[in-house]
C-alpha positions as CSV (number, residue, x, y, z in Angstrom):
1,X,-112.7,175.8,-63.6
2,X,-113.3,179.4,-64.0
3,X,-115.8,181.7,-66.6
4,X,-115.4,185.2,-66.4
5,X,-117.9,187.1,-67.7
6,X,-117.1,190.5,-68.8
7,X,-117.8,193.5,-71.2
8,X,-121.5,195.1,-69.8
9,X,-122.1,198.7,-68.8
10,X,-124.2,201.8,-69.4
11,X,-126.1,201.8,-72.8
12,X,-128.9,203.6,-74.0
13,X,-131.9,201.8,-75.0
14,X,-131.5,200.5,-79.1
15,X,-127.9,200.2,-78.3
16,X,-125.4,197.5,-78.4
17,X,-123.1,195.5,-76.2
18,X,-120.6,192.6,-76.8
19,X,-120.0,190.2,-73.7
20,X,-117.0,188.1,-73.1
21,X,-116.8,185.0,-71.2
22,X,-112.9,183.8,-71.3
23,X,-112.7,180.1,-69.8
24,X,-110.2,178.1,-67.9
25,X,-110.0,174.8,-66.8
26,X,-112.4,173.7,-69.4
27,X,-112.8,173.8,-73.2
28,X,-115.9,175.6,-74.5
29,X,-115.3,173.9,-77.5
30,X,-116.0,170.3,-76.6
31,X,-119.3,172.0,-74.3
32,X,-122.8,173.1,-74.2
33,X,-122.5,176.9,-73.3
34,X,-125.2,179.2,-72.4
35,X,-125.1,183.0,-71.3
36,X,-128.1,183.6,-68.3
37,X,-128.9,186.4,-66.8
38,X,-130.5,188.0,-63.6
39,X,-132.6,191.0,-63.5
40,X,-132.9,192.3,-60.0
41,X,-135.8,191.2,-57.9
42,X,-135.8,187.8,-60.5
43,X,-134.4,184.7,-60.7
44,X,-131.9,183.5,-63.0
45,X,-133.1,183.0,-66.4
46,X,-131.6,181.6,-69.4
47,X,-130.7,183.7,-72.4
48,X,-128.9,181.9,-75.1
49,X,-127.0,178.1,-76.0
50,X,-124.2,177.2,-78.6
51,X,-123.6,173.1,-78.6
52,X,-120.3,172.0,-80.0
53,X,-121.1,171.4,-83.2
54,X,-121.8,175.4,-83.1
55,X,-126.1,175.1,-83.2
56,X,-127.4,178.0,-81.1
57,X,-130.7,178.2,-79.4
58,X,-131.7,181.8,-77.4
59,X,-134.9,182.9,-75.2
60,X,-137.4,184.1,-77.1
61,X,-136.8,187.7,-75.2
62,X,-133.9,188.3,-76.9
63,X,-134.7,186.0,-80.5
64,X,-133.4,188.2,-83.5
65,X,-131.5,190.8,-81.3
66,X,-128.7,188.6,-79.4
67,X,-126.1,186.5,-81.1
68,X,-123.7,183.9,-78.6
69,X,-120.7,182.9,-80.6
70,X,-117.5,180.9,-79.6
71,X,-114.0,181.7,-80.4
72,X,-112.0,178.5,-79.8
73,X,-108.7,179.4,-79.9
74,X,-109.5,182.3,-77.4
75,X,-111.3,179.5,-75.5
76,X,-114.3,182.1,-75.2
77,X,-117.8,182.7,-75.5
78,X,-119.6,185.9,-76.4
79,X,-122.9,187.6,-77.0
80,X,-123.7,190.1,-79.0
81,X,-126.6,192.0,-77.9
82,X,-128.4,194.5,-80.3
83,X,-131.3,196.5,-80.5
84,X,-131.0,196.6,-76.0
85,X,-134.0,196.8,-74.3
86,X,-134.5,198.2,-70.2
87,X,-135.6,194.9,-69.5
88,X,-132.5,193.5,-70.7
89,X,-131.1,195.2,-67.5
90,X,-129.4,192.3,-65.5
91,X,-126.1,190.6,-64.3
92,X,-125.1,188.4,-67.4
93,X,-123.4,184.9,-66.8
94,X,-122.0,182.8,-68.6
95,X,-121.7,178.6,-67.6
96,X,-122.4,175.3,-69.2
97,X,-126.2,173.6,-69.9
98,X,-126.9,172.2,-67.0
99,X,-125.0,175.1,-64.9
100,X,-122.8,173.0,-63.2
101,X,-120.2,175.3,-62.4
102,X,-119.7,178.4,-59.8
103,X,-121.6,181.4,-61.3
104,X,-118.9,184.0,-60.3
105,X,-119.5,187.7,-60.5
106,X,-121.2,187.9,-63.5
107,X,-120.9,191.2,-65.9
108,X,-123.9,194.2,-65.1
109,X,-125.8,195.6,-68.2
110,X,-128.0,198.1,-67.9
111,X,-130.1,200.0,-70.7
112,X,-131.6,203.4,-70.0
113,X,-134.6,204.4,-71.7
């Protein structure tokens, strides 16, 4: 199984990003997915869920300004992020709930102020 996480960068603070993760070897369909993310000097943290049936639960950091979304047919997962905040600076991940796959790279975002 891999989830590559991609799509962060450079964006001033109010801005917006889109992140991608594209999955193989598993259907993110049929699972609980969740995007985390790691600010440095932090541990991992959560960020945002979507079950199968589509219900989507987030942090309540990010409550109101990120969106996670699933594309089946693409067999990915994304997350809009709005309104970005410094402190939304991190490496982005995506994975299942509980995280029991490899974490890979990750995708960096970081928001200047």
């Amino acid at each position: 199984v891999q989830l590559q996480a991609s799509g962060g960068g450079l964006v001033q603070a109010g801005g917006s990003l889109i992140l991608s993760c594209a999955a193989s070897g598993t259907a993110v369909s049929v699972n609980l997915m969740g995007w985390y993310r790691q600010a440095p000097g932090k541990q991992r943290e959560f960020v945002a869920r979507i079950t199968s049936g589509g219900i989507t639960n987030y942090a309540d950091s990010v409550k109101g300004r990120f969106t996670i979304s699933r594309d089946n047919a693409k067999n990915t997962v994304y997350l809009q992020m709005n309104s970005l905040k410094p402190e939304d600076t991190a490496v982005y991940y995506c994975n299942l709930i509980p995280p029991i796959y490899s974490w890979g790279q990750g995708t960096l975002v970081t928001v200047s102020s």
